[in-house]
PyMOL Python script that loads the backbone (N, CA, C, O; Angstrom):
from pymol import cmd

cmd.read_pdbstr("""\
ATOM      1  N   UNK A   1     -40.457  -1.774  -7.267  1.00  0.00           N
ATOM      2  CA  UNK A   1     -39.553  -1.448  -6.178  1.00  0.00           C
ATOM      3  C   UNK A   1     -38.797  -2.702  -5.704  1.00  0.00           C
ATOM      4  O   UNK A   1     -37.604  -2.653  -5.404  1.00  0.00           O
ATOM      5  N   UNK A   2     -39.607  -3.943  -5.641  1.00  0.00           N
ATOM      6  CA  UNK A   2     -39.010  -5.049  -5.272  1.00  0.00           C
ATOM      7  C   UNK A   2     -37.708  -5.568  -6.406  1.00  0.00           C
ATOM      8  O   UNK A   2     -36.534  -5.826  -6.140  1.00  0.00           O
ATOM      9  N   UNK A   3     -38.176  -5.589  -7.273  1.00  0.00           N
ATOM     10  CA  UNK A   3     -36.743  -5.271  -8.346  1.00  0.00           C
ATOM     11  C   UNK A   3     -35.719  -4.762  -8.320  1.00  0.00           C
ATOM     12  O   UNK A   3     -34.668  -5.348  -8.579  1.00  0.00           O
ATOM     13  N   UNK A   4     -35.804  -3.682  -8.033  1.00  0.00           N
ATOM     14  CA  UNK A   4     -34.513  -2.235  -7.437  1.00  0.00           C
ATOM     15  C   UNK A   4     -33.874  -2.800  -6.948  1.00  0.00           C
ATOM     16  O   UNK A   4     -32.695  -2.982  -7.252  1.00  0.00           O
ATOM     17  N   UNK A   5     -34.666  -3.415  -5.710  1.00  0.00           N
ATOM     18  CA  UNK A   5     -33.876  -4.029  -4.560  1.00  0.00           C
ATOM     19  C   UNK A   5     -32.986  -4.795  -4.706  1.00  0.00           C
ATOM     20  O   UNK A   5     -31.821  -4.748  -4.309  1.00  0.00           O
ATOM     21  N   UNK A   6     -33.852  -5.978  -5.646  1.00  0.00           N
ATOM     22  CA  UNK A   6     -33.037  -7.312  -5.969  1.00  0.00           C
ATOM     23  C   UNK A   6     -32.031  -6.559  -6.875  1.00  0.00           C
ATOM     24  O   UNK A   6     -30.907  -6.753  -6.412  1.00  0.00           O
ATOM     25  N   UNK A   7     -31.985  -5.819  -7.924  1.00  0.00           N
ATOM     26  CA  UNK A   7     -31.197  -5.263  -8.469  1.00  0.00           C
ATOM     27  C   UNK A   7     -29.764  -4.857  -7.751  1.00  0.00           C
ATOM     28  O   UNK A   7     -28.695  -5.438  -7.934  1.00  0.00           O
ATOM     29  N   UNK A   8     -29.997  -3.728  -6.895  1.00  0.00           N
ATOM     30  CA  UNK A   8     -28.672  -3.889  -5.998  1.00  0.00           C
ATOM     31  C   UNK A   8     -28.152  -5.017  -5.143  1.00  0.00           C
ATOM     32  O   UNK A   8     -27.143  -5.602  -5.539  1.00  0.00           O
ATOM     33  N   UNK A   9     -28.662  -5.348  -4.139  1.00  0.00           N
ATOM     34  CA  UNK A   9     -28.162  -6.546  -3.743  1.00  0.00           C
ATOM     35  C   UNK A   9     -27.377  -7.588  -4.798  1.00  0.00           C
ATOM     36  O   UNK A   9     -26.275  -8.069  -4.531  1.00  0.00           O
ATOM     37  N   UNK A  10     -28.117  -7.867  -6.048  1.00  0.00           N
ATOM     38  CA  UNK A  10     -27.150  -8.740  -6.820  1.00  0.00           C
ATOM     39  C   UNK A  10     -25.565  -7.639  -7.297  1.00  0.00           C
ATOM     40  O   UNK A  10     -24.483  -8.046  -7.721  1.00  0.00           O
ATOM     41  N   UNK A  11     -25.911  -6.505  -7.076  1.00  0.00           N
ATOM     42  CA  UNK A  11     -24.835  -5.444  -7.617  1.00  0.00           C
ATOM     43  C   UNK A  11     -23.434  -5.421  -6.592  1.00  0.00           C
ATOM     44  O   UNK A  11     -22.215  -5.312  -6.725  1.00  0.00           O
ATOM     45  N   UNK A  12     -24.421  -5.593  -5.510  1.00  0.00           N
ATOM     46  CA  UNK A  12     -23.432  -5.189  -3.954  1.00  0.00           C
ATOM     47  C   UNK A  12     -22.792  -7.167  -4.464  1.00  0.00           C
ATOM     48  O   UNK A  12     -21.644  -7.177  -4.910  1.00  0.00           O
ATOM     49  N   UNK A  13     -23.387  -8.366  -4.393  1.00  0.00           N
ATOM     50  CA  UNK A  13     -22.658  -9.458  -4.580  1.00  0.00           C
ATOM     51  C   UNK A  13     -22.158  -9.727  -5.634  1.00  0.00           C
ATOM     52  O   UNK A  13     -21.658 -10.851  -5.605  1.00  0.00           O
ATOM     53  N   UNK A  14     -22.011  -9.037  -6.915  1.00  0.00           N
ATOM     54  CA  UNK A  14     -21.185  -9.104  -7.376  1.00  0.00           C
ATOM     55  C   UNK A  14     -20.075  -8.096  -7.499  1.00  0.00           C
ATOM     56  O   UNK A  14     -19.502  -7.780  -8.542  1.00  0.00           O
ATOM     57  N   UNK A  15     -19.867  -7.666  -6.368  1.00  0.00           N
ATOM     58  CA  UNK A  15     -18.842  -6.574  -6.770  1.00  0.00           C
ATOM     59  C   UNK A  15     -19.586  -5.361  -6.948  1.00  0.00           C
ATOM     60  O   UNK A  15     -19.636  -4.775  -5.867  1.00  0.00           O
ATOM     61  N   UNK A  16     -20.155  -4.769  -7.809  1.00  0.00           N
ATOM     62  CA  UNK A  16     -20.377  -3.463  -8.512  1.00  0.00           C
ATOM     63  C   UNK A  16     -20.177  -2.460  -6.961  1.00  0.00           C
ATOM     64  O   UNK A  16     -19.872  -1.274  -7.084  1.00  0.00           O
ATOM     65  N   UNK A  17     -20.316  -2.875  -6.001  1.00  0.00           N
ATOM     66  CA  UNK A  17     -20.141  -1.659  -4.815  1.00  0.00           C
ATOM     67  C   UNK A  17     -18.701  -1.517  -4.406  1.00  0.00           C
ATOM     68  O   UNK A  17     -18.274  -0.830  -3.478  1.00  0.00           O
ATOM     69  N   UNK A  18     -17.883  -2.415  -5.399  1.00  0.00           N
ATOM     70  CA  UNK A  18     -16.294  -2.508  -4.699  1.00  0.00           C
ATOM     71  C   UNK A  18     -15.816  -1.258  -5.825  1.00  0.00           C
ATOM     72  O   UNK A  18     -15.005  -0.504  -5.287  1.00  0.00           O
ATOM     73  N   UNK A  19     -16.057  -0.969  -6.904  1.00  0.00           N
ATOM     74  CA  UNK A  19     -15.397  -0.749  -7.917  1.00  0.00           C
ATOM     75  C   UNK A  19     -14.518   0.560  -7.708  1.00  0.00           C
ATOM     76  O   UNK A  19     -15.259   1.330  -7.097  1.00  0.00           O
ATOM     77  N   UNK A  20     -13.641   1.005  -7.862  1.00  0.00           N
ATOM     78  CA  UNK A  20     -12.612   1.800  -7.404  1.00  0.00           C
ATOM     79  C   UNK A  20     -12.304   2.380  -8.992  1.00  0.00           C
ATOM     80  O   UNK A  20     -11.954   1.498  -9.776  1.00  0.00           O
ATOM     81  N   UNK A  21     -12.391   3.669  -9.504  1.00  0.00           N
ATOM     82  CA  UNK A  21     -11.935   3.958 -10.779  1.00  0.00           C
ATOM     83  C   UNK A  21     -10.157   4.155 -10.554  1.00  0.00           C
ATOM     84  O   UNK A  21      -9.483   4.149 -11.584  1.00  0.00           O
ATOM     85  N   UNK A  22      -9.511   4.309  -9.339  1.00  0.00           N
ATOM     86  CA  UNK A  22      -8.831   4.845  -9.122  1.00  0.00           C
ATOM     87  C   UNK A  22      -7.960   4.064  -9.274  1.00  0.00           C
ATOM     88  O   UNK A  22      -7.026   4.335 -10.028  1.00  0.00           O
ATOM     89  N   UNK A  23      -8.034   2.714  -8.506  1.00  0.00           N
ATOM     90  CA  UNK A  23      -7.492   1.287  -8.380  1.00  0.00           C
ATOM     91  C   UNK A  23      -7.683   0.798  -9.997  1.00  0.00           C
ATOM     92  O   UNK A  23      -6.704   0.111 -10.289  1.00  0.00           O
ATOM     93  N   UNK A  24      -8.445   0.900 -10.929  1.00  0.00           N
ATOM     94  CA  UNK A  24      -8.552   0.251 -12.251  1.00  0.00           C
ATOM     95  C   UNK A  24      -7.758   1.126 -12.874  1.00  0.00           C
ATOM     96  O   UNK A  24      -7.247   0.662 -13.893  1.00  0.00           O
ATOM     97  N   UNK A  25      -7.502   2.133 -12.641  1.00  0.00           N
ATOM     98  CA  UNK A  25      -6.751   2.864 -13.402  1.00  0.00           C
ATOM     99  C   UNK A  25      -5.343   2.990 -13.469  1.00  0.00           C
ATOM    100  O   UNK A  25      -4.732   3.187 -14.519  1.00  0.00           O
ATOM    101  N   UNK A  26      -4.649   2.839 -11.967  1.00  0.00           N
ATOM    102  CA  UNK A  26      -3.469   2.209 -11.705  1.00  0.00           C
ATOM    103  C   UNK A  26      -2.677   0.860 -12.448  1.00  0.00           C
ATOM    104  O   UNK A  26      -1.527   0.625 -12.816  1.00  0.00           O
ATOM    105  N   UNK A  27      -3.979   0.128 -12.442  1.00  0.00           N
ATOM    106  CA  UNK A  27      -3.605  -1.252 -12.907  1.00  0.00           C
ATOM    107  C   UNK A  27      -3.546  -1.062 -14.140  1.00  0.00           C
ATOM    108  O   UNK A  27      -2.829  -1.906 -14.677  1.00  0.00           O
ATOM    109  N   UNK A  28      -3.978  -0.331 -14.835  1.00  0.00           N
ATOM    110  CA  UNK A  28      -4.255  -0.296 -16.255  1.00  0.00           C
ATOM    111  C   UNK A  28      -3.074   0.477 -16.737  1.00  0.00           C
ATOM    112  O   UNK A  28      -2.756   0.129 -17.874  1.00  0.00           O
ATOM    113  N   UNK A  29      -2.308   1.437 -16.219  1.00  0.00           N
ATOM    114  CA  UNK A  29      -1.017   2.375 -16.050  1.00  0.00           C
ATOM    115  C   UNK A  29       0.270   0.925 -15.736  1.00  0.00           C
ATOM    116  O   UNK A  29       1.432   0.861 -16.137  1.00  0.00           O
ATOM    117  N   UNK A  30      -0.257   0.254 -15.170  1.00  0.00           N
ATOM    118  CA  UNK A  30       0.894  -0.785 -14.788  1.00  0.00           C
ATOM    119  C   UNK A  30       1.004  -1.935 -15.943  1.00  0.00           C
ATOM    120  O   UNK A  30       2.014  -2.575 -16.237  1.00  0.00           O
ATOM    121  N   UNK A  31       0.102  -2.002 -16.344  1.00  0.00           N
ATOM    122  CA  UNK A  31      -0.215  -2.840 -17.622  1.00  0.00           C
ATOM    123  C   UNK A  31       0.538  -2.511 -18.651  1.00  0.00           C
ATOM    124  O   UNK A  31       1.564  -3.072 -19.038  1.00  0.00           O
ATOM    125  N   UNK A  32      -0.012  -1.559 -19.099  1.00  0.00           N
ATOM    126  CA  UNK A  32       0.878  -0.448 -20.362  1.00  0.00           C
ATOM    127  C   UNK A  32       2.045  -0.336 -19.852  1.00  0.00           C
ATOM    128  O   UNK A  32       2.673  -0.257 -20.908  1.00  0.00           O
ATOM    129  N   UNK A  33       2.975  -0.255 -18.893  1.00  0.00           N
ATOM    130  CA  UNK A  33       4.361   0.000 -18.393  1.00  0.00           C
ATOM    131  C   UNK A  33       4.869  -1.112 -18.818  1.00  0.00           C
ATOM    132  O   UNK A  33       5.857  -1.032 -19.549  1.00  0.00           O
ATOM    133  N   UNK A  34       4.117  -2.941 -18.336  1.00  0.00           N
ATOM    134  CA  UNK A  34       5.174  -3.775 -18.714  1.00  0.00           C
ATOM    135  C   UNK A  34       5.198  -4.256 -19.998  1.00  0.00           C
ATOM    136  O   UNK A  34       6.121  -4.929 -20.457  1.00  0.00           O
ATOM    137  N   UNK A  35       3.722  -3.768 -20.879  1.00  0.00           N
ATOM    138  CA  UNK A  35       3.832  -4.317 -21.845  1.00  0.00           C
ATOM    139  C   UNK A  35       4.911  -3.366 -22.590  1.00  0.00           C
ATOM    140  O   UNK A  35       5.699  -3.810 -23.426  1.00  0.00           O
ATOM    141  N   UNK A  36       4.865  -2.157 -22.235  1.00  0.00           N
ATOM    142  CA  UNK A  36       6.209  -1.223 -22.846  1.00  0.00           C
ATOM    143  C   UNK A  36       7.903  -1.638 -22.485  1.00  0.00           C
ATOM    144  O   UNK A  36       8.891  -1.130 -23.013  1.00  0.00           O
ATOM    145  N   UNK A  37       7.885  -2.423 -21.710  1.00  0.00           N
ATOM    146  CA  UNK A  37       8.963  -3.011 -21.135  1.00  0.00           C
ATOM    147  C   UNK A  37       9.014  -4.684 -21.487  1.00  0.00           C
ATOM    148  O   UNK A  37       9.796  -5.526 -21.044  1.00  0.00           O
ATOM    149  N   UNK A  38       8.105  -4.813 -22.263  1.00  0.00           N
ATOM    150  CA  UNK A  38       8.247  -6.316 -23.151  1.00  0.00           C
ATOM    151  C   UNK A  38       8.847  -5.936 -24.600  1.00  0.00           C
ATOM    152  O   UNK A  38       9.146  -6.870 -25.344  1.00  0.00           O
ATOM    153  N   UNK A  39       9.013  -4.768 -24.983  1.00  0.00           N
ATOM    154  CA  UNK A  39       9.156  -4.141 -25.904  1.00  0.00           C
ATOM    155  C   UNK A  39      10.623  -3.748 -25.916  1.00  0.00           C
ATOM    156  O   UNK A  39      11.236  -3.399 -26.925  1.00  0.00           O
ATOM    157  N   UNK A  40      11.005  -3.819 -24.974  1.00  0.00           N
ATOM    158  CA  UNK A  40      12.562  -3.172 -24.865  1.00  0.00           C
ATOM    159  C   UNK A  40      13.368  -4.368 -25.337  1.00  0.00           C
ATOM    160  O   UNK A  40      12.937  -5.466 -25.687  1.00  0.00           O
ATOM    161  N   UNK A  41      14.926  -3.841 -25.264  1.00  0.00           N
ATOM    162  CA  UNK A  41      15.840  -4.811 -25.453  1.00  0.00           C
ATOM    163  C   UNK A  41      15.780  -5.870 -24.336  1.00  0.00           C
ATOM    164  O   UNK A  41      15.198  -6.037 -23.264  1.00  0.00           O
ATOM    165  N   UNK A  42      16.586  -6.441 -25.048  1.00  0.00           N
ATOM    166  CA  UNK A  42      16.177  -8.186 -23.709  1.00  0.00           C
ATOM    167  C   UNK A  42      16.929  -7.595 -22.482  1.00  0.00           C
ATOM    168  O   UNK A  42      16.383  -7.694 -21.384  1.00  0.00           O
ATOM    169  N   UNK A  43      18.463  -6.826 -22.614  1.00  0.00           N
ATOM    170  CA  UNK A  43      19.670  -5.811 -21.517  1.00  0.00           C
ATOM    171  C   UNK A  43      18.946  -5.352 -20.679  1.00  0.00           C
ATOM    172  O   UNK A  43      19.248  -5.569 -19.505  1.00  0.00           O
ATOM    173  N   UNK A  44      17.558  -4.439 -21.033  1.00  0.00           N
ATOM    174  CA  UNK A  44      16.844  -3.253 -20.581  1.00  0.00           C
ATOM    175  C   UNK A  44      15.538  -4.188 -19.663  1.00  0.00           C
ATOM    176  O   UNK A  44      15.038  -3.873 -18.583  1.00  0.00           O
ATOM    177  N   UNK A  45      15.286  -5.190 -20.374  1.00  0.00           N
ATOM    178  CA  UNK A  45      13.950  -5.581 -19.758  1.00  0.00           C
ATOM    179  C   UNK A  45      14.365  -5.913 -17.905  1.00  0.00           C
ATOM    180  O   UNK A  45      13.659  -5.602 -16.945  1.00  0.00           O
ATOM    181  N   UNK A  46      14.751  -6.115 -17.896  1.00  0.00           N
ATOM    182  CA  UNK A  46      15.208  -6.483 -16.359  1.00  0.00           C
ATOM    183  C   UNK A  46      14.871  -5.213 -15.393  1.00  0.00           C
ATOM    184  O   UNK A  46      13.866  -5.095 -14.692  1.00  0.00           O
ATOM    185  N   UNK A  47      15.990  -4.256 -15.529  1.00  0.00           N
ATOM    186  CA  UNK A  47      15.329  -2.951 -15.435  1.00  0.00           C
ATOM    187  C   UNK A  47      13.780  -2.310 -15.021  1.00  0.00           C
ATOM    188  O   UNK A  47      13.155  -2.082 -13.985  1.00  0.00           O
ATOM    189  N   UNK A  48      13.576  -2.175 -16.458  1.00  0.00           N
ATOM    190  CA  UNK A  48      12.357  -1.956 -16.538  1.00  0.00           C
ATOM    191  C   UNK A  48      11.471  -2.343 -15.494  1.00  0.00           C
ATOM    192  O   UNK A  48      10.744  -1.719 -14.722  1.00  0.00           O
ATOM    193  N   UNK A  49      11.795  -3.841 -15.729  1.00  0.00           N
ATOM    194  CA  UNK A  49      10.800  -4.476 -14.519  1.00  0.00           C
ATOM    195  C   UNK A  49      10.793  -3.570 -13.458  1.00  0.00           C
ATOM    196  O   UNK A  49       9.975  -2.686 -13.203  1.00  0.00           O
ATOM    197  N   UNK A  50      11.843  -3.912 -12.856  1.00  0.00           N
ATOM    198  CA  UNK A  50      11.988  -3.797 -11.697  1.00  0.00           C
ATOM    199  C   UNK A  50      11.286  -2.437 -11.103  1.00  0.00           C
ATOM    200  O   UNK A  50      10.925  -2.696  -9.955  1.00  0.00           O
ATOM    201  N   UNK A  51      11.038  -1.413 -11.368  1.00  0.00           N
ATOM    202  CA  UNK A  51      10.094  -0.148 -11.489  1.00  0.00           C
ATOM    203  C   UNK A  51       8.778  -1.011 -11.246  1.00  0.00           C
ATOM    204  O   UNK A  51       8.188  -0.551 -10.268  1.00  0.00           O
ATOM    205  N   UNK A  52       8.121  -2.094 -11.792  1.00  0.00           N
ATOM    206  CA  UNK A  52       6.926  -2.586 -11.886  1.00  0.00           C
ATOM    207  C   UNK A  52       7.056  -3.667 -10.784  1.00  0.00           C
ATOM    208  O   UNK A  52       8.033  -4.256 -10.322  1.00  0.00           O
ATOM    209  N   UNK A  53       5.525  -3.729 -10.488  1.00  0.00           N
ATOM    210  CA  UNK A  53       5.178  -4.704  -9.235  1.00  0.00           C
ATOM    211  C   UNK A  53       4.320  -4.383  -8.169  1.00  0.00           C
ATOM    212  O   UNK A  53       3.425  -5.118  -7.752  1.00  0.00           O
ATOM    213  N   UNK A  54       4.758  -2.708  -7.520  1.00  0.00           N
ATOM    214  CA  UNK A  54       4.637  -2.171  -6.347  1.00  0.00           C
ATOM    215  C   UNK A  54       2.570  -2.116  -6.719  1.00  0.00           C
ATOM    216  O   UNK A  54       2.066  -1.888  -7.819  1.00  0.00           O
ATOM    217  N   UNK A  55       1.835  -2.395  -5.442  1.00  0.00           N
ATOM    218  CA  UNK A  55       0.338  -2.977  -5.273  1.00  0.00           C
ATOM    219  C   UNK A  55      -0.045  -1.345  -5.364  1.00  0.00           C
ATOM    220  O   UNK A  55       0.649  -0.349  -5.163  1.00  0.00           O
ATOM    221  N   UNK A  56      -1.057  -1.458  -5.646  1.00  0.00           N
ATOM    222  CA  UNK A  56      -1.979  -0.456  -5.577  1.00  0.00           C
ATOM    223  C   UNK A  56      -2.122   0.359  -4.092  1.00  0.00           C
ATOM    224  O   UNK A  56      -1.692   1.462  -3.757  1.00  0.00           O
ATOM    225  N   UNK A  57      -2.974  -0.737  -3.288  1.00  0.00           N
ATOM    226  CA  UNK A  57      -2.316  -0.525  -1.625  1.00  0.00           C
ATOM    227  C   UNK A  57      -1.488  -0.256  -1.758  1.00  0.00           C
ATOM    228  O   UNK A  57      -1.834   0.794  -2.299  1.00  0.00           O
ATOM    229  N   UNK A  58      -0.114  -0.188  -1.784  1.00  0.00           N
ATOM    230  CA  UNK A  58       0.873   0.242  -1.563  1.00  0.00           C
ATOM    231  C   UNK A  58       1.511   1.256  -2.187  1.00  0.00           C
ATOM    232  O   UNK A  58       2.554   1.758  -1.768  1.00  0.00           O
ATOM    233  N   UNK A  59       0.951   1.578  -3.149  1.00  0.00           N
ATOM    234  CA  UNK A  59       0.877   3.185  -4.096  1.00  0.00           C
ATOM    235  C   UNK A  59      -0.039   4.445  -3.103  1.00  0.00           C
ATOM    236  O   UNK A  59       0.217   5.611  -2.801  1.00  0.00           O
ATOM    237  N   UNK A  60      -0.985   3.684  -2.865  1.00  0.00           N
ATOM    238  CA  UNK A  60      -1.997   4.582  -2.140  1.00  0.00           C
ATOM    239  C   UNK A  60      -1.713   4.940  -0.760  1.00  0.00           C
ATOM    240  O   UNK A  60      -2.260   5.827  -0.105  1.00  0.00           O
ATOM    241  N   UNK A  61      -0.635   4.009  -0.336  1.00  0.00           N
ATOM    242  CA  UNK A  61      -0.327   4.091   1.329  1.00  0.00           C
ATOM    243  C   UNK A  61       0.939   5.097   1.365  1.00  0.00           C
ATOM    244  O   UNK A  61       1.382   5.611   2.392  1.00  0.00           O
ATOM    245  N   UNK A  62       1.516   5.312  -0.139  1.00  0.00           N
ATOM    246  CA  UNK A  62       2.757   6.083  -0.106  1.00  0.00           C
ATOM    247  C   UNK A  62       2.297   7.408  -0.217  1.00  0.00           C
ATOM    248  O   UNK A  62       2.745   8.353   0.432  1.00  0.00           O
ATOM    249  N   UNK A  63       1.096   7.478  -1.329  1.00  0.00           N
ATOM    250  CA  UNK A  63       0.645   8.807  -1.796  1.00  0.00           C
ATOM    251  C   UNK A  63      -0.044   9.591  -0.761  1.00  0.00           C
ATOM    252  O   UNK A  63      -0.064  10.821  -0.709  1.00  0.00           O
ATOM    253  N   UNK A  64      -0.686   8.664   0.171  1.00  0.00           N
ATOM    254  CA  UNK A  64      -1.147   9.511   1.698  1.00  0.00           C
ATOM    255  C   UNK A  64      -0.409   9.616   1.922  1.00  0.00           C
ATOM    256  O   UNK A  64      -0.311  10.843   1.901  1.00  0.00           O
ATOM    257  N   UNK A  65       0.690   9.161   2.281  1.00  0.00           N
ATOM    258  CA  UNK A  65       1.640   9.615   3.233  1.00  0.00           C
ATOM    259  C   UNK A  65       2.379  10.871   2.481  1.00  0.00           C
ATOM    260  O   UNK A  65       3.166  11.507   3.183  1.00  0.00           O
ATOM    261  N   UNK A  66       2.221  11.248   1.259  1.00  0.00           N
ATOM    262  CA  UNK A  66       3.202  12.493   0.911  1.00  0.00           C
ATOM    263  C   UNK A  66       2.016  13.122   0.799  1.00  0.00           C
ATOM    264  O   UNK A  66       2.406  14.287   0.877  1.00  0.00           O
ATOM    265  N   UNK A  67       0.501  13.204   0.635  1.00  0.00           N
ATOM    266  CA  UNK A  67      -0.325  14.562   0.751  1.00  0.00           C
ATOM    267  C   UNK A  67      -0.390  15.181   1.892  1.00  0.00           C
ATOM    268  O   UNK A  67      -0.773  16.346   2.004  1.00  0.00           O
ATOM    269  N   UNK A  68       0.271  13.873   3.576  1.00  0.00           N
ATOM    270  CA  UNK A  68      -0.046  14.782   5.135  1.00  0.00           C
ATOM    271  C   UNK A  68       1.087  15.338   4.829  1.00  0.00           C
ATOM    272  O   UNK A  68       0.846  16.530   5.023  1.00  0.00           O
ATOM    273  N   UNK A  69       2.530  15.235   4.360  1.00  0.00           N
ATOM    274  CA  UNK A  69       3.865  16.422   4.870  1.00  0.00           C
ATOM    275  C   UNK A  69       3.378  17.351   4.050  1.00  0.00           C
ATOM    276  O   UNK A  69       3.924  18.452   3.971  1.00  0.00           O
TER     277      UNK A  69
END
""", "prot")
cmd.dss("prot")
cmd.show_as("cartoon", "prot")
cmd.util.cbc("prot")
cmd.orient("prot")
């Protein structure tokens, strides 16, 4: 039992209690976007970008706000 313990506690300090599938998954969607936009013409890459950047927070603060209307 004393194990368990130590077990989580090292889990909770390293992180493992932060982990968000939701947030890794975003990032991982944003990843694949610019590497698809490293791929474009050099004209287009600019563009592209510009779609990319916007934070996770700030994905999530938009998407509440369109599930209350």
């Amino acid at each position: 039992m004393k194990n368990m313990w130590l077990v989580m506690v090292l889990c909770w300090v390293a992180g493992c209690g932060s982990y968000n599938p939701n947030k890794t998954g975003y990032e991982n969607l944003q990843r694949n976007h610019e590497e698809e936009c490293r791929k474009a013409p050099p004209a287009q890459y600019q563009d592209c970008m510009k779609n990319q950047g916007m934070s996770y927070e700030d994905y999530e603060k938009l998407r509440q706000e369109a599930l209350q209307q």
